[in-house]
Residue frames as qw, qx, qy, qz and C-alpha x, y, z in Angstrom:
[[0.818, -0.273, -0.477, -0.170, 93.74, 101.39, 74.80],
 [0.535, -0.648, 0.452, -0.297, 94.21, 101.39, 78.66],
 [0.449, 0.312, -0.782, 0.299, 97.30, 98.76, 80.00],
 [0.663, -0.589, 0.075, -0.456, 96.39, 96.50, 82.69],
 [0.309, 0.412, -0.764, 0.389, 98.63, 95.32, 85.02],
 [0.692, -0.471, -0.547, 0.019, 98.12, 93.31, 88.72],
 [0.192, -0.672, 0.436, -0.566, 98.99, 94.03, 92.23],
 [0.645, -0.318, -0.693, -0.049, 99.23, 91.67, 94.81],
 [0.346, -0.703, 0.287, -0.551, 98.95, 92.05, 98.74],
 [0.754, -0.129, -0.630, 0.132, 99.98, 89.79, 100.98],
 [0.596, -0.724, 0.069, -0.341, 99.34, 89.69, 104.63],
 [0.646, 0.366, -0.637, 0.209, 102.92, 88.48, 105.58],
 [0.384, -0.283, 0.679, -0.558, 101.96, 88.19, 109.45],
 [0.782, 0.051, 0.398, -0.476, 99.53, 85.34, 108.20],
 [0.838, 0.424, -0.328, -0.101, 101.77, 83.61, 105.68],
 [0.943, -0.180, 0.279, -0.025, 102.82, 80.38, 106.23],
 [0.184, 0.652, -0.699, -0.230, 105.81, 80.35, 103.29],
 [0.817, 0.144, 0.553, 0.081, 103.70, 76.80, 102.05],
 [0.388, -0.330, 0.614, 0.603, 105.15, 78.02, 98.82],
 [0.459, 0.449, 0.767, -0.005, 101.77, 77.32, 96.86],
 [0.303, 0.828, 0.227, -0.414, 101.51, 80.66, 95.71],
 [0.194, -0.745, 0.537, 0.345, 104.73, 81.02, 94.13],
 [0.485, 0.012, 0.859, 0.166, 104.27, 77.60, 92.42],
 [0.424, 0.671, 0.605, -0.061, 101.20, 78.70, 90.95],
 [0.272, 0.860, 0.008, -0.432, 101.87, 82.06, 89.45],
 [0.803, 0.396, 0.326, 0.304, 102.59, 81.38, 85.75],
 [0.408, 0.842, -0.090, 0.343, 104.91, 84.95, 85.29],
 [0.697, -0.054, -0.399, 0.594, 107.20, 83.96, 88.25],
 [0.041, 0.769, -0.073, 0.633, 106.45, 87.31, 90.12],
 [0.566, -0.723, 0.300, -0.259, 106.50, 85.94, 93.75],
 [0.550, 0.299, -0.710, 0.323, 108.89, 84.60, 96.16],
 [0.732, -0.649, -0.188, 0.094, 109.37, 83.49, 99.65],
 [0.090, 0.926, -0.324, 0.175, 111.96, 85.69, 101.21],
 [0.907, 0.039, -0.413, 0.070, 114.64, 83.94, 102.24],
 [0.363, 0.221, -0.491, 0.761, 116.68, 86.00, 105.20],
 [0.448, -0.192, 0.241, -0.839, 113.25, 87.40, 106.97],
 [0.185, -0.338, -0.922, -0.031, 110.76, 85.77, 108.51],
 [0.385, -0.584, -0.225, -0.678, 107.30, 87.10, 109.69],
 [0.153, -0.595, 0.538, -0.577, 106.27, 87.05, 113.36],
 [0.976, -0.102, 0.129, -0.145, 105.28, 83.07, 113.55],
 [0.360, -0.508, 0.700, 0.349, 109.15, 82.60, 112.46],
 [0.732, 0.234, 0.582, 0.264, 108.19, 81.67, 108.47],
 [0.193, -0.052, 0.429, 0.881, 109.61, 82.82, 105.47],
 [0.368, 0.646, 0.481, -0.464, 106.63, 84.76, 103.86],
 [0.517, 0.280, 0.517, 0.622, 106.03, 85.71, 100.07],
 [0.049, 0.678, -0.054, -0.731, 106.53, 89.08, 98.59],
 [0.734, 0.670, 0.112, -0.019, 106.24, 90.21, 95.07],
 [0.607, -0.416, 0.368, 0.568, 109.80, 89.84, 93.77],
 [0.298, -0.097, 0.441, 0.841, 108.77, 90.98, 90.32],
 [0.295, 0.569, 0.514, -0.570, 105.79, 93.42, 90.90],
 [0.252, 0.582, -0.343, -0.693, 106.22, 94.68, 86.99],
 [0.094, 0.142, -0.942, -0.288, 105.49, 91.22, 85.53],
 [0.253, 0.082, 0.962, -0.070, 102.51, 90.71, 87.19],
 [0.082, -0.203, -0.795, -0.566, 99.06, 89.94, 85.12],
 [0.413, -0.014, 0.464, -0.783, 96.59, 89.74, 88.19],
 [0.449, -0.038, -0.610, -0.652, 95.34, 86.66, 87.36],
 [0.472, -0.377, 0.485, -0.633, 94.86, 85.75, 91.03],
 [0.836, 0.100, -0.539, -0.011, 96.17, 82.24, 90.81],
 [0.183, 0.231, -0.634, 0.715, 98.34, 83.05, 93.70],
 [0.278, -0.122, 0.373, -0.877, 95.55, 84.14, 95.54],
 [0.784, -0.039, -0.338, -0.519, 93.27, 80.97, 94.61],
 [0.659, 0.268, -0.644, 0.281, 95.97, 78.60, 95.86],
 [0.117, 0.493, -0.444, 0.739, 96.20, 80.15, 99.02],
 [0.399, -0.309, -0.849, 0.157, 95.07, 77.85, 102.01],
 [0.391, -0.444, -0.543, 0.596, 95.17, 80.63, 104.30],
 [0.167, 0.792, 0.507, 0.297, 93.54, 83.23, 101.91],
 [0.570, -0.596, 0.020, 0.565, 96.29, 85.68, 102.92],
 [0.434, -0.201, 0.435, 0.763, 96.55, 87.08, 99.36],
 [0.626, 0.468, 0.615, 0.103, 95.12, 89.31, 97.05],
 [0.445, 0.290, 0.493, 0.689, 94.87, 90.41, 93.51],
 [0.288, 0.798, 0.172, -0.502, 93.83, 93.77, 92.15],
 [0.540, 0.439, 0.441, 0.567, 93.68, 94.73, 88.36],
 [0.125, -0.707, -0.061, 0.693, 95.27, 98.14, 88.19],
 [0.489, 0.532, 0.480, 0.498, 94.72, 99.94, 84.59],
 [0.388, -0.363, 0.217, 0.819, 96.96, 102.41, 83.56],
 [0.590, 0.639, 0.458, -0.185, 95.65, 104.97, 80.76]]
């Protein structure tokens, strides 16, 4: 049986670091960096534990600025 894991992208020139995503994602894979910013001067979110995530593209529902998304990558 094939393993399916997520991906996320995130356009970190267009994140805002409202945090929303980061709230939402029930396997704790993102963060907002916290020494970088992006080129509007805001922290931006990255995957901080890309091996956790599911891809259920909560993160990427949440997202005011629609700056995120999900792929389901399956592994065989």
């Amino acid at each position: 049986m094939a393993k399916v894991h997520g991906a996320v992208v995130i356009d970190e020139e267009r994140c805002k670091g409202c945090d929303l995503c980061v709230a939402a994602c029930p396997t704790k894979v993102l963060l907002l960096k916290d020494k970088e910013v992006n080129n509007r001067g805001y922290h931006y979110a990255y995957m901080a534990q890309p091996e956790a995530c599911i891809g259920c593209s909560s993160c990427a529902i949440v997202c005011p600025d629609a700056c995120i998304e999900v792929y389901r990558v399956v592994e065989k």
